[in-house]
Each structure stands twice: as structure tokens, then as C-alpha cells.
C-alpha positions in Angstrom: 7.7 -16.1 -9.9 10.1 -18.7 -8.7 10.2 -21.4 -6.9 11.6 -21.6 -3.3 13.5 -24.2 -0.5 10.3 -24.8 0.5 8.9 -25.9 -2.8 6.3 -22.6 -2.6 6.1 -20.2 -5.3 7.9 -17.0 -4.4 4.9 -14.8 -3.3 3.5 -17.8 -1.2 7.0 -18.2 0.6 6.5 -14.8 1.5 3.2 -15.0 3.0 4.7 -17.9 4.6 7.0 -15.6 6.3 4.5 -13.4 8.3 2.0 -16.4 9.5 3.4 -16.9 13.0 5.4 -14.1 13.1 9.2 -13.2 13.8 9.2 -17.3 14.2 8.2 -18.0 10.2 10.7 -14.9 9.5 13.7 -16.5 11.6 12.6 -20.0 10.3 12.7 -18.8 6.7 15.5 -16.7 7.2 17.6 -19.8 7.7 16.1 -21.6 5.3 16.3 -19.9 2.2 19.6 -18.6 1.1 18.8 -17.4 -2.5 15.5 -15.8 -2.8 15.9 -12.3 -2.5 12.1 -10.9 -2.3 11.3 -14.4 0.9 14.6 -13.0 2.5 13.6 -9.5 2.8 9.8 -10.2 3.6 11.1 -13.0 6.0 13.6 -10.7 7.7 11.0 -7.7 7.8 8.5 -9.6 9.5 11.4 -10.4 12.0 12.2 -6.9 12.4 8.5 -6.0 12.8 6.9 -9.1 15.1 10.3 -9.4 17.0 10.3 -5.4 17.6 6.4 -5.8 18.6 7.1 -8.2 21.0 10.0 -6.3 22.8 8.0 -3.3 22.8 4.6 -5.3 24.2 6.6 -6.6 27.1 8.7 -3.3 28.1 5.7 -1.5 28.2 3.9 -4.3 30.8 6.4 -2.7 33.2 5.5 0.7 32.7 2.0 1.4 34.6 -0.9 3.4 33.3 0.8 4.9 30.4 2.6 1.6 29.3 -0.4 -0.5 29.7 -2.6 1.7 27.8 -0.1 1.6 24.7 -0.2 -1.9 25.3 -3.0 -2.2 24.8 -3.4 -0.9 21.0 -0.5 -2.9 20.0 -2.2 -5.7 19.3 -4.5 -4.1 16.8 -1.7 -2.5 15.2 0.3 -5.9 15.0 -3.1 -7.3 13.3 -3.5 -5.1 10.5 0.3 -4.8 9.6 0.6 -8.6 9.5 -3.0 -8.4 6.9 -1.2 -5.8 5.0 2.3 -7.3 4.6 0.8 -10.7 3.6 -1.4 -9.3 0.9 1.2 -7.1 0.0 3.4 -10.5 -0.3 0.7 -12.2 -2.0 0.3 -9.6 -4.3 4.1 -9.8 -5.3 5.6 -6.5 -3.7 8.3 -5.9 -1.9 6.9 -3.3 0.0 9.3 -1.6 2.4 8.1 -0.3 6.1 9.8 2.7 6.6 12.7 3.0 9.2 11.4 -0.9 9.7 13.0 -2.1 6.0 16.5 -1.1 6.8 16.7 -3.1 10.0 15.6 -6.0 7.8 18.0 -5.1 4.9 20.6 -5.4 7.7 19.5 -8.5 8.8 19.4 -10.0 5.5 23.0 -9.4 4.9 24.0 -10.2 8.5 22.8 -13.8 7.8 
């Protein structure tokens, strides 16, 4: 493990990067130009918060069916943000399908 911009070993910068969210991914994103593995978590949790979000509020407009969607996103949202940080933790780069080439794009994009 290596250290990072932000002085944190590498699996600690990539925890880092799914605490609050798409904001720790954009923040980190900018931040760190050189560590591959807090890039890709950083830009996944991006992808996956930021998607989350947009999703959360363009089903709010949709009644009944929407709102009962809505309703189990937050739960989902919770245990993917467990997972990915313990997957972080743990040193993996795990990918989210369909999710991890978004970020992949992302990553390179910036």
C-alpha cells in the first residue's frame, strides 16, 4: 500500500472516497492525480451516489410507482456504500457491473 495526496494509506483514501458520497468521490477525484486504485473507487462512488441521487429525485415526480421505488433506494444506497468501503478497506478494486465502466470513463475524462 502507498501513500496518497491526502497523506492516507491507499485503502484508507479509498474508504475516504465513499464517506459522503459522490462529494468525497468528486473531492478526491480532483485531488489525487496518481493513485490508480483512490481514482477508480473515488470515481465509482461518483458514478454510484451521483446516479442514486438523480434517480431518487426523478422518481419524486413519478406518483405511486416512483415513490414506492423511492422509497427502497435508500436501503440499497446503505448497503452498497457498507460494501464498497469494506471492499476498499480490504484492498480490492472491486468493480460494479455496468456501474465500473462509467467510472473507468470518468477517471480518464479527468
Amino acid at each position: 500500500m502507498s501513500d496518497t495526496k491526502i497523506g492516507l494509506a491507499e485503502n484508507l483514501s479509498g474508504v475516504v472516497a465513499y464517506v459522503l458520497g459522490f462529494i468525497t468521490g468528486i473531492v478526491l477525484l480532483v485531488i489525487e492525480k496518481e493513485n490508480k486504485f483512490v481514482r477508480f473507487h473515488a470515481a465509482q462512488s461518483t458514478v454510484v451516489f451521483g446516479g442514486l441521487f438523480i434517480i431518487s429525485i426523478v422518481l419524486g415526480f413519478i406518483p405511486v410507482i416512483g415513490w414506492l421505488i423511492a422509497l427502497l433506494l435508500p436501503f440499497v444506497g446503505f448497503v452498497l456504500w457498507i460494501y464498497l468501503m469494506f471492499m476498499a478497506y480490504k484492498g480490492n478494486m472491486y468493480r460494479l457491473p455496468v456501474v465500473a465502466d462509467f467510472a473507468d470513463k470518468l477517471e480518464n475524462a479527468l
